[in-house]
TORKOL-4160 file (C-alpha; in steps of 0.2 Angstrom, whole numbers, padded with zeros to 4 digits, m for minus):
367
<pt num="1" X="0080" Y="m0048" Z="0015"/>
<pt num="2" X="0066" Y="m0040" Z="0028"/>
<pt num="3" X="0062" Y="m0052" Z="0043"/>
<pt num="4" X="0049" Y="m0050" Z="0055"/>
<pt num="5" X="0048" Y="m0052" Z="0072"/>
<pt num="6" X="0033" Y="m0066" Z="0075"/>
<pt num="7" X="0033" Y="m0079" Z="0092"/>
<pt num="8" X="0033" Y="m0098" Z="0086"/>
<pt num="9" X="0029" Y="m0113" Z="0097"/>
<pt num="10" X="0041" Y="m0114" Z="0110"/>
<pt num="11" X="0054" Y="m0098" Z="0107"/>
<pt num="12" X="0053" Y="m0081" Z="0100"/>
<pt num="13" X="0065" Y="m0078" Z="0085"/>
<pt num="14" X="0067" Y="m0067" Z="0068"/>
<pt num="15" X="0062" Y="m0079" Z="0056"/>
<pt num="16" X="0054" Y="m0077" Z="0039"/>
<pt num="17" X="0034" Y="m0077" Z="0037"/>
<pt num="18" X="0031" Y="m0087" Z="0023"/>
<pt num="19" X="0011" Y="m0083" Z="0021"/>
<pt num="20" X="0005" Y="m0082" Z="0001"/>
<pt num="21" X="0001" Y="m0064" Z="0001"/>
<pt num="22" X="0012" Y="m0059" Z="0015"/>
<pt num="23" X="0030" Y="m0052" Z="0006"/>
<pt num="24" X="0042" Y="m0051" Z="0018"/>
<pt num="25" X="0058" Y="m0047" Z="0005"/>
<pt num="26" X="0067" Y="m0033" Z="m0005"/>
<pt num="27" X="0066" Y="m0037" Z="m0022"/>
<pt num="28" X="0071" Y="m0032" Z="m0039"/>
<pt num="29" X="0058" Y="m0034" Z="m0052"/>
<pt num="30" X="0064" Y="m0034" Z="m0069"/>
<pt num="31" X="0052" Y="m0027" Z="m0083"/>
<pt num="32" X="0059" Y="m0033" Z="m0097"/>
<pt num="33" X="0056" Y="m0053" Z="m0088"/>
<pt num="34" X="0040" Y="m0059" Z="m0095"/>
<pt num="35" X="0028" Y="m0064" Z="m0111"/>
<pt num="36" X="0027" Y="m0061" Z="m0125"/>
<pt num="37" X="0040" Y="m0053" Z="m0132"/>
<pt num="38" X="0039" Y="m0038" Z="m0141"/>
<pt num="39" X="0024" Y="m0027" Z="m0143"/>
<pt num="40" X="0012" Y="m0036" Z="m0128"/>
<pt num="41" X="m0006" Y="m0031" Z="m0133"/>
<pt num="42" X="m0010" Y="m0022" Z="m0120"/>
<pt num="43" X="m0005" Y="m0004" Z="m0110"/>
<pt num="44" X="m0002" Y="m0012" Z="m0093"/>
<pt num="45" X="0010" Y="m0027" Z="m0085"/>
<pt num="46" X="0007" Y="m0035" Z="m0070"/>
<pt num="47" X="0023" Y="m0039" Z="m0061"/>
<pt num="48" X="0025" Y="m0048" Z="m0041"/>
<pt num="49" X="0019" Y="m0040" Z="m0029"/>
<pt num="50" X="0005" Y="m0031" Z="m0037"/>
<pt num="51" X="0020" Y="m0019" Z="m0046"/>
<pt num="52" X="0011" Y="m0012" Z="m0063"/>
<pt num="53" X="0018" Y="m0003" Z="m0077"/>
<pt num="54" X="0007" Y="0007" Z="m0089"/>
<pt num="55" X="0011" Y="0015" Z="m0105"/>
<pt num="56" X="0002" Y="0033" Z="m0112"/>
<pt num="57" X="0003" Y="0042" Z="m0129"/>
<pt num="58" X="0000" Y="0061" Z="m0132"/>
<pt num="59" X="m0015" Y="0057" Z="m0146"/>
<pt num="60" X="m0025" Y="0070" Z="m0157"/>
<pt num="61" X="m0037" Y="0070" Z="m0142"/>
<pt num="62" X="m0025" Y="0070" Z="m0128"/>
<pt num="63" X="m0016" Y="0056" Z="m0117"/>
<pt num="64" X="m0021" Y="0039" Z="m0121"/>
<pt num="65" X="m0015" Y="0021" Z="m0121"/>
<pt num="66" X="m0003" Y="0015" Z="m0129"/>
<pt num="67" X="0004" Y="m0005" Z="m0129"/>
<pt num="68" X="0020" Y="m0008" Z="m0118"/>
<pt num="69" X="0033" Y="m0016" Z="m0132"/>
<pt num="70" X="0046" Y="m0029" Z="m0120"/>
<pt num="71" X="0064" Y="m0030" Z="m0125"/>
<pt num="72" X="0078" Y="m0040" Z="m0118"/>
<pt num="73" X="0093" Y="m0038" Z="m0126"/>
<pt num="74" X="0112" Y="m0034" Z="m0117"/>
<pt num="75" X="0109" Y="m0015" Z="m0115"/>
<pt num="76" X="0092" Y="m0013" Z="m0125"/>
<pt num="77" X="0080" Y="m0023" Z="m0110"/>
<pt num="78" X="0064" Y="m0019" Z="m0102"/>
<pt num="79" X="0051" Y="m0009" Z="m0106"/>
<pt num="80" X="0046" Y="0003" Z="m0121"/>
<pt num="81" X="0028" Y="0009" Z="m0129"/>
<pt num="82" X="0022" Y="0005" Z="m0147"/>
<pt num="83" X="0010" Y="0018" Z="m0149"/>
<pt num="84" X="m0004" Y="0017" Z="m0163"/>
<pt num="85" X="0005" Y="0030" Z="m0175"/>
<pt num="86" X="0022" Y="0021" Z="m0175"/>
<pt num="87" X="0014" Y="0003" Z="m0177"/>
<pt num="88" X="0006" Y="0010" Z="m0194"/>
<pt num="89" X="0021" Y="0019" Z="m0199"/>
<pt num="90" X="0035" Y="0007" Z="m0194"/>
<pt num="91" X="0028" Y="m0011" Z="m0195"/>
<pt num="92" X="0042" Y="m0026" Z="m0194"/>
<pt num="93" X="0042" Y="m0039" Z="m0204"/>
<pt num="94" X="0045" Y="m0052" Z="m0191"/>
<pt num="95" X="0035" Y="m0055" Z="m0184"/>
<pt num="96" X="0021" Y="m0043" Z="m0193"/>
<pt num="97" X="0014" Y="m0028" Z="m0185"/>
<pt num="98" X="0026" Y="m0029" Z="m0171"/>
<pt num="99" X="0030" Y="m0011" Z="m0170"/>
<pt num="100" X="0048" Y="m0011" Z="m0177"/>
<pt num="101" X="0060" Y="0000" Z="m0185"/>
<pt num="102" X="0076" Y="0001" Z="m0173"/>
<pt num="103" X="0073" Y="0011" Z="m0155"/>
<pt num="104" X="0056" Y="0015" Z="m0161"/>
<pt num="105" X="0050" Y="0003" Z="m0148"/>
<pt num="106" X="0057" Y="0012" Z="m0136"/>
<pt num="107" X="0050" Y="0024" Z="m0123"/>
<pt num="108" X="0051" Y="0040" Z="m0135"/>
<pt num="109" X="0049" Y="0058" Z="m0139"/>
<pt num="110" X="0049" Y="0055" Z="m0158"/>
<pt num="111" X="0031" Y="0058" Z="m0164"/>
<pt num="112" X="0023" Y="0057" Z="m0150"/>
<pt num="113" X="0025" Y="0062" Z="m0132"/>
<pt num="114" X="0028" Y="0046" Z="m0122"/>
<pt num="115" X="0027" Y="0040" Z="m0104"/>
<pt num="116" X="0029" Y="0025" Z="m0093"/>
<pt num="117" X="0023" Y="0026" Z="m0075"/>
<pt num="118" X="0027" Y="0013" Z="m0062"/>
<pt num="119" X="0014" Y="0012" Z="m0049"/>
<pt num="120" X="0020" Y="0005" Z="m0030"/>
<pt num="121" X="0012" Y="m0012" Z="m0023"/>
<pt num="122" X="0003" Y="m0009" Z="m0005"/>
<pt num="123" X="0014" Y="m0010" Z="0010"/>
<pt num="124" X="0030" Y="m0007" Z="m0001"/>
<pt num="125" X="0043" Y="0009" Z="m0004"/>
<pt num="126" X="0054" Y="0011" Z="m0022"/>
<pt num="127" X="0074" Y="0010" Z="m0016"/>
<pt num="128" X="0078" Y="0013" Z="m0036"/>
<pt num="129" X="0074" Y="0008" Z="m0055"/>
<pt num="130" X="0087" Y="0008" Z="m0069"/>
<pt num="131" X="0083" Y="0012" Z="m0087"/>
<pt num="132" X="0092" Y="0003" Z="m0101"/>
<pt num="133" X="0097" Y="0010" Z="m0120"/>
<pt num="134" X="0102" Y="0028" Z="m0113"/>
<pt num="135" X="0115" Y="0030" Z="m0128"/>
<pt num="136" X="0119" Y="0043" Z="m0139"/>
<pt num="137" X="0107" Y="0052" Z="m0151"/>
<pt num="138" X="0109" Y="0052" Z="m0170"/>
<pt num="139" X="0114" Y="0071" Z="m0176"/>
<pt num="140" X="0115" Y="0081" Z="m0168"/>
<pt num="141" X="0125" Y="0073" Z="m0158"/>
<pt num="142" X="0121" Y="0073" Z="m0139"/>
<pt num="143" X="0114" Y="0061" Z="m0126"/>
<pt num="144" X="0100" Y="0051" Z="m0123"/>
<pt num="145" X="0090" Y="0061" Z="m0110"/>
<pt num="146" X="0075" Y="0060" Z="m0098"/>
<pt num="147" X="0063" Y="0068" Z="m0082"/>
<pt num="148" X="0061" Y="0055" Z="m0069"/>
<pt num="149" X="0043" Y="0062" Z="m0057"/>
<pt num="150" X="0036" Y="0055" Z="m0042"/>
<pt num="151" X="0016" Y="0055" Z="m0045"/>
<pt num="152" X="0003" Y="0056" Z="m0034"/>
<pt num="153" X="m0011" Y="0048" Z="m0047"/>
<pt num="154" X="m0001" Y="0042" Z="m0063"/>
<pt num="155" X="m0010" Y="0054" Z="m0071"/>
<pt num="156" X="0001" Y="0067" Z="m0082"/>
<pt num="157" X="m0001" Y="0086" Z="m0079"/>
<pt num="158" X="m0005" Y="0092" Z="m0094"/>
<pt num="159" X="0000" Y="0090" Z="m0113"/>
<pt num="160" X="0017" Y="0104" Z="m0111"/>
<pt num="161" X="0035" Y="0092" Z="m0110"/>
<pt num="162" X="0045" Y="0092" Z="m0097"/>
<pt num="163" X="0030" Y="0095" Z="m0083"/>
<pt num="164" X="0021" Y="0078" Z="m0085"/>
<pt num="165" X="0022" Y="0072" Z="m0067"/>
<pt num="166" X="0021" Y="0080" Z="m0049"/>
<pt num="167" X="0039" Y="0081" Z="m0044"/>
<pt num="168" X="0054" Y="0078" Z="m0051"/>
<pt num="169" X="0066" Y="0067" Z="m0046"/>
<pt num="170" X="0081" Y="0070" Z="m0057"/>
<pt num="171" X="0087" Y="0072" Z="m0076"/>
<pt num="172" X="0091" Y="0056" Z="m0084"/>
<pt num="173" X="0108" Y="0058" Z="m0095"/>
<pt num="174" X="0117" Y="0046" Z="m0107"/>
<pt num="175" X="0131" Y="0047" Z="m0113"/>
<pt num="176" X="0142" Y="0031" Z="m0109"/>
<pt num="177" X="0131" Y="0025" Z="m0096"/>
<pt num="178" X="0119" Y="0013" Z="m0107"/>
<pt num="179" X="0112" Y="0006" Z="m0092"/>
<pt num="180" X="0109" Y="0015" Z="m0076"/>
<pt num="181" X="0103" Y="0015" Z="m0060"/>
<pt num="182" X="0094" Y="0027" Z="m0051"/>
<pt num="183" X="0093" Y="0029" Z="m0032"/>
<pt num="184" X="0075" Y="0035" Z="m0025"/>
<pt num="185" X="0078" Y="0050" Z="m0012"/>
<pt num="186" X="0069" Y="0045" Z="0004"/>
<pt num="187" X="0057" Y="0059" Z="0002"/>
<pt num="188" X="0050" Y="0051" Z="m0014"/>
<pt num="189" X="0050" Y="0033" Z="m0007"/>
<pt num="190" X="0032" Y="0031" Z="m0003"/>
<pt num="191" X="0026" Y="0041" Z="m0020"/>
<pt num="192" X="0011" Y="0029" Z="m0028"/>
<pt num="193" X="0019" Y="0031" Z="m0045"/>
<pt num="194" X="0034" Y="0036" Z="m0054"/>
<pt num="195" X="0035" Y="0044" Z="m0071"/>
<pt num="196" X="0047" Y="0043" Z="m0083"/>
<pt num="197" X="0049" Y="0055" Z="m0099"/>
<pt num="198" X="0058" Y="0056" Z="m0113"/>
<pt num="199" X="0064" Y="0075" Z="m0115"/>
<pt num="200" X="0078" Y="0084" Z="m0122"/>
<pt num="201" X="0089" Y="0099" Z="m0113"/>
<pt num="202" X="0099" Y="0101" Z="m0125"/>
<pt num="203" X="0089" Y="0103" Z="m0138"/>
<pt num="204" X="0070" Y="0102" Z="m0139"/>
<pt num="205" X="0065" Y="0101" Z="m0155"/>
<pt num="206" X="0076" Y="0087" Z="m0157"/>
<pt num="207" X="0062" Y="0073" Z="m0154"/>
<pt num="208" X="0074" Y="0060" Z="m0155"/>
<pt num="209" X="0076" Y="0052" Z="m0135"/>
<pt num="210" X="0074" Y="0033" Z="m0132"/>
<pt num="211" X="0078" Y="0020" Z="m0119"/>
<pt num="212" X="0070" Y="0008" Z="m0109"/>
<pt num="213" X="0062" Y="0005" Z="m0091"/>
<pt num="214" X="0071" Y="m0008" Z="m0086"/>
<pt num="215" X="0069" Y="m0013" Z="m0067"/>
<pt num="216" X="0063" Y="m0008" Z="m0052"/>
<pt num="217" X="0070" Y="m0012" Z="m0034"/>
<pt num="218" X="0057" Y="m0011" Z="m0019"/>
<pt num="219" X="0059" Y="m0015" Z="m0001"/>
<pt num="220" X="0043" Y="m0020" Z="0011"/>
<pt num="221" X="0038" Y="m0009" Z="0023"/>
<pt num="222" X="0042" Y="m0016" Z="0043"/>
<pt num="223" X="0026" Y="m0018" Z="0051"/>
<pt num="224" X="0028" Y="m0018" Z="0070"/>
<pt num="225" X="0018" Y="m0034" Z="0078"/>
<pt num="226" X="0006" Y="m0033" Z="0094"/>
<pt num="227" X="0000" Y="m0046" Z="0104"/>
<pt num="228" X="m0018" Y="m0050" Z="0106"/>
<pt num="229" X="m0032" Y="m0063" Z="0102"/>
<pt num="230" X="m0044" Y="m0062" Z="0091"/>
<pt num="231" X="m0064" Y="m0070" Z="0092"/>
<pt num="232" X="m0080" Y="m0070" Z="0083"/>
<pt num="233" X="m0085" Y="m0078" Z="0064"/>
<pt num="234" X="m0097" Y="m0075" Z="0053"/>
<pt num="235" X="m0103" Y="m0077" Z="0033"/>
<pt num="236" X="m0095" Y="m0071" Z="0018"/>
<pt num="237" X="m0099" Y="m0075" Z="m0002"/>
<pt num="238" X="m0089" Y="m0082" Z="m0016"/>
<pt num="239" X="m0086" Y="m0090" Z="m0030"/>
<pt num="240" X="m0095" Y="m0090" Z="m0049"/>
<pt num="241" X="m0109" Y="m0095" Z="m0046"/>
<pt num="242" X="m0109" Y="m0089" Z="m0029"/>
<pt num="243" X="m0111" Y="m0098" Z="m0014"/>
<pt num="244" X="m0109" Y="m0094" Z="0006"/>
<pt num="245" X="m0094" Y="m0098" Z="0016"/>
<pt num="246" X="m0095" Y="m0097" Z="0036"/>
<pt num="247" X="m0083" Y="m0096" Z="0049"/>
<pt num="248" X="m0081" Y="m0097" Z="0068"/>
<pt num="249" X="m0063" Y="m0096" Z="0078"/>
<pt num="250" X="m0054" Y="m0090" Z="0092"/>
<pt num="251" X="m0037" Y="m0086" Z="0089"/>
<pt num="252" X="m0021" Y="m0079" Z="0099"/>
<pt num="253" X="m0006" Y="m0069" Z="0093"/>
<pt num="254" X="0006" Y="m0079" Z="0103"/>
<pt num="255" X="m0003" Y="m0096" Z="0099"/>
<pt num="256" X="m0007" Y="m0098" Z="0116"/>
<pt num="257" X="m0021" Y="m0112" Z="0116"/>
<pt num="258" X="m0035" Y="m0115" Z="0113"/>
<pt num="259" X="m0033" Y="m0110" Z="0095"/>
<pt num="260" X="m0050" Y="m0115" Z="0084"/>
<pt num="261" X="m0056" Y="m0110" Z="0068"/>
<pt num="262" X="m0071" Y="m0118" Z="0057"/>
<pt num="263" X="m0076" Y="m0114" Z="0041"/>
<pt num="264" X="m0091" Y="m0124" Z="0031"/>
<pt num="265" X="m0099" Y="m0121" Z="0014"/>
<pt num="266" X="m0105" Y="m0132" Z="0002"/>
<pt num="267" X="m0102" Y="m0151" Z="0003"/>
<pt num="268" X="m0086" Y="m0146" Z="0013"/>
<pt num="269" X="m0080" Y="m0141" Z="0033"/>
<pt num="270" X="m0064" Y="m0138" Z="0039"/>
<pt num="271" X="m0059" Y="m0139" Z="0057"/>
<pt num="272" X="m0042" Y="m0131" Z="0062"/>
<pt num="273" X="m0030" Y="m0143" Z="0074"/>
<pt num="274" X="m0014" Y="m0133" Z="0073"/>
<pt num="275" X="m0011" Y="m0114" Z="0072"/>
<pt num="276" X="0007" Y="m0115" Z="0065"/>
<pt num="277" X="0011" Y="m0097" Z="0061"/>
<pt num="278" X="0002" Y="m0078" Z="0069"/>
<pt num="279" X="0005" Y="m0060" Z="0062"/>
<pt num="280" X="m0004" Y="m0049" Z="0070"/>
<pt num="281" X="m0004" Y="m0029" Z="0066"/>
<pt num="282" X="m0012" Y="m0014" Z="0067"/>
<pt num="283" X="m0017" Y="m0007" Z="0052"/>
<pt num="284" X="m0016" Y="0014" Z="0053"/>
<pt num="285" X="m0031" Y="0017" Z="0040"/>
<pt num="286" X="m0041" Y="0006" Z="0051"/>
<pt num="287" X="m0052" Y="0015" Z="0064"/>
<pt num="288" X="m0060" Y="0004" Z="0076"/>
<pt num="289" X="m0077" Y="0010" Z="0085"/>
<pt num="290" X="m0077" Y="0007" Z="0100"/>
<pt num="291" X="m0057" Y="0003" Z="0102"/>
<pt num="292" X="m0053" Y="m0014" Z="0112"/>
<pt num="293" X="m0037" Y="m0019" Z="0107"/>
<pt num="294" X="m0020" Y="m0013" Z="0102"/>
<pt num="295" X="m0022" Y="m0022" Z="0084"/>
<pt num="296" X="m0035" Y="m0025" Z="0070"/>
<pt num="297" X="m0027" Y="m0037" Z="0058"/>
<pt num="298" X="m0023" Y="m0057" Z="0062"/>
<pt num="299" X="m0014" Y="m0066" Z="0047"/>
<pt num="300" X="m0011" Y="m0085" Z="0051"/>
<pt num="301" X="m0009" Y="m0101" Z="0044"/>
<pt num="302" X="m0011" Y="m0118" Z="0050"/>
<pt num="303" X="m0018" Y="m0138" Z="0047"/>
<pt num="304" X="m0032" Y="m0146" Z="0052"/>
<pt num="305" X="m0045" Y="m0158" Z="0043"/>
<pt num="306" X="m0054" Y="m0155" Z="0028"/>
<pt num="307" X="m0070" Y="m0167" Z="0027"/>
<pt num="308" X="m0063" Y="m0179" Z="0040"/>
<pt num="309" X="m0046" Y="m0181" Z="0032"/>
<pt num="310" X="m0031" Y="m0172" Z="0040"/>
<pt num="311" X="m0016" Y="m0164" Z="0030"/>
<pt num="312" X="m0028" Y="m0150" Z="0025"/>
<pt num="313" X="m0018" Y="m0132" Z="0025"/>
<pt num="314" X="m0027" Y="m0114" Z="0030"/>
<pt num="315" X="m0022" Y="m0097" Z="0027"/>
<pt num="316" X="m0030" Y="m0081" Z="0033"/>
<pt num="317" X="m0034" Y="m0061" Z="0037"/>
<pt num="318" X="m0046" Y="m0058" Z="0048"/>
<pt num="319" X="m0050" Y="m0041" Z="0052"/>
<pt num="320" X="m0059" Y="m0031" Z="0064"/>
<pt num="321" X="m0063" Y="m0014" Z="0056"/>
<pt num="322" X="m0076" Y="m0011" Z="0070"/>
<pt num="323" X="m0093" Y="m0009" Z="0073"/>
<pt num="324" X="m0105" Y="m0016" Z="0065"/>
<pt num="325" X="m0097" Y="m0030" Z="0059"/>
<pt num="326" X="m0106" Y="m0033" Z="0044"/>
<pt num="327" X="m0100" Y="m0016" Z="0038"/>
<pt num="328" X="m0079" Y="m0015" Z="0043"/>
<pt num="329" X="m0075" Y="m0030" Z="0045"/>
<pt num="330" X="m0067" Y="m0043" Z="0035"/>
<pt num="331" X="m0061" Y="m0062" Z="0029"/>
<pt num="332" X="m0048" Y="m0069" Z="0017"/>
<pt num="333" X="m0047" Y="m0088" Z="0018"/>
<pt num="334" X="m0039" Y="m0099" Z="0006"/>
<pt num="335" X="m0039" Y="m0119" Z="0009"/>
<pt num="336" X="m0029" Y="m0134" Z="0002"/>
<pt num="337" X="m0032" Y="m0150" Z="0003"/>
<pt num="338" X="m0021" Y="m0166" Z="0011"/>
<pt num="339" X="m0017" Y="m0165" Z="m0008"/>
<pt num="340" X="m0009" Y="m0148" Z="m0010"/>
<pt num="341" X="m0025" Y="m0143" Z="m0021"/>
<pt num="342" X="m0035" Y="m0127" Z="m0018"/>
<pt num="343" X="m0053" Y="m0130" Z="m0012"/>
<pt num="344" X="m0058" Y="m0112" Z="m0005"/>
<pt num="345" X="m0052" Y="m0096" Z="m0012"/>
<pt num="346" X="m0060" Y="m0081" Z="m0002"/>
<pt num="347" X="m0051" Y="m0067" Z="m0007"/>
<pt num="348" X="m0051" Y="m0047" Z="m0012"/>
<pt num="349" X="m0056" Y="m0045" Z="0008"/>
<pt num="350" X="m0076" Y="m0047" Z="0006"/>
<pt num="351" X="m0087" Y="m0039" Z="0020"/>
<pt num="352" X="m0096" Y="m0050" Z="0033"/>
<pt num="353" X="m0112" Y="m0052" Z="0026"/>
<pt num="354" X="m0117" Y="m0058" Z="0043"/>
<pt num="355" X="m0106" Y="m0058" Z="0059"/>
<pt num="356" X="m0092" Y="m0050" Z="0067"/>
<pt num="357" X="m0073" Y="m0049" Z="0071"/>
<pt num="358" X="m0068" Y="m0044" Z="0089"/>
<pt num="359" X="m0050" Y="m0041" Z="0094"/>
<pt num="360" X="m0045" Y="m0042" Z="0111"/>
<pt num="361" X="m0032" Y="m0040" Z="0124"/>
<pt num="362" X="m0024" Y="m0056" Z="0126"/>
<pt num="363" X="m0027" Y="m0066" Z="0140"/>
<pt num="364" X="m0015" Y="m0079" Z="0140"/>
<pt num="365" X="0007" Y="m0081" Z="0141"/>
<pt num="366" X="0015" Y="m0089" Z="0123"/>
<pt num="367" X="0017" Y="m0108" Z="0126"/>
């Protein structure tokens, strides 16, 4: 697992962040992990870490969606496509209008052109993915085979096999290798998406190529840490119906003191009395106008009291995308109570409303 580097009270060490929304770990996320089983309803799967799958059909009209179909089976797991032509002409029986009929669930070159892409969560790189069902074809004998592409827009190019996605990666065979992994070169690590396509070599008007998407593996990008401190507050809106939250703080990197932070909205306050953890980083599509400190990011959690009561736990980005604050910069605050319940939600990185974020050179040693 990926630590980062972050000063707690009292010593500097490599320990591990553990901020909601903050990942701090290589994982391997298995498609075929998930409900319901079978054909899902929908084209697209959410998985950790914002990881999505999305399925596509080559229609009458062109690429279109087509439901994801889930399998879980020794050697048959992960992920496949039920388009709308093979749920008419295949239906199982149990349950009904499930798509069956053998590997027709699977991601295929049948009928209809197929394709999965895999699209890479924010602030992560693909290490590999595995495919699962690549056994051999019915006759003509010859194995299972496929195009892996690194996309730019998960977009195919075009209707003509074997040219779907931007570059490819490599040719997927069979043969006796049912499940397989497959190792991302490091050029094609930071691709937004990956393609996958049945397609045959040997043969191409043998439209008989299935298998699965089975998992993917992805490592979290290291972000290098600055020191710094961080002031300023203002007004965001949330909620359905909506209503205003305001802030106020000053914060440091190295939770050197004072260390304050206030947020109000209705029939509620919070005052921060502890700034437990600090992560703070410069984001490289941020462009601060004017410049006046080596980051723009502060991500942080800590305890304090919510109406009176303490036990209250805070966890927040505040960012400082420049000037005028009400138009770069921004707050994500989420609040539990001495409970463990959730009483503020502020996310998706709202713009100040009112206010402004300023980062700053720090001016104080780590406690």
């Amino acid at each position: 697992m990926i630590t980062k580097k972050r000063l707690t009270r009292g010593t500097a060490a490599l320990i591990m962040i553990a901020i909601p929304g903050l990942s701090s770990s290589a994982e391997t996320i298995d498609l075929s992990i998930g409900s319901p089983l079978g054909k899902t309803g929908s084209a697209t799967a959410t998985y950790a870490h914002g990881l999505e799958a999305h399925g596509q059909y080559l229609s009458d009209t062109g690429w279109a969606d087509a439901d994801l179909y889930r399998r879980i089976e020794v050697g048959d797991r992960g992920l496949g496509i039920c388009n709308p032509d093979e749920l008419v002409a295949f239906p199982d029986p149990t349950p009904p209008g499930t798509c069956g009929g053998g590997d027709v669930n699977e991601l295929d070159d049948m009928d209809r052109a197929e394709i999965i892409t895999l699209k890479l969560p924010t602030g992560y790189k693909w290490v590999s993915v595995w495919v699962s069902s690549m056994d051999n074809d019915t006759a003509p004998i010859h194995d299972e085979s496929a195009r892996l592409y690194a996309d730019a827009d998960g977009v195919p190019n075009g209707t003509t096999p074997g040219s779907l996605g931007d570059t490819m990666i490599t040719n997927i065979q069979g043969a006796a290798i049912v499940e397989q992994e497959i190792t991302i070169p490091p050029a094609n690590a930071a691709a937004p998406y990956l393609m996958f396509e049945p397609y045959d070599y040997v043969d191409q008007l043998h439209f008989d190529n299935d298998f699965l998407v089975w998992k993917a593996i992805i490592e979290e990008i290291p972000v290098e840490e600055v020191d710094g401190r961080m002031t300023g507050g203002g007004s965001v809106f949330t909620g359905d119906p909506e209503f205003r939250v305001t802030h106020g703080f000053e914060i440091h990197c190295n939770l050197a003191e004072p260390n304050r932070i206030q947020v109000n909205w209705p029939d509620h306050r919070f005052h921060l009395l502890s700034l437990d953890e600090a992560v703070c980083t410069e984001n490289a599509e941020i462009h601060q106008r004017p410049r006046s400190a080596p980051f723009d990011t502060f991500e942080g959690t800590g305890t304090g009291r919510l109406n009176g009561v303490r036990g209250a736990t805070i966890v927040f980005t505040f960012v400082d995308g420049g000037e005028p604050g009400k138009r770069h910069d921004t707050a994500d605050i989420a609040i539990w109570d001495d409970g463990g319940t959730m009483v503020l939600n502020v996310s998706g990185s709202p713009l100040l409303k009112k206010g402004n974020h300023q980062a700053h050179p720090n001016n104080k040693p780590a406690p």
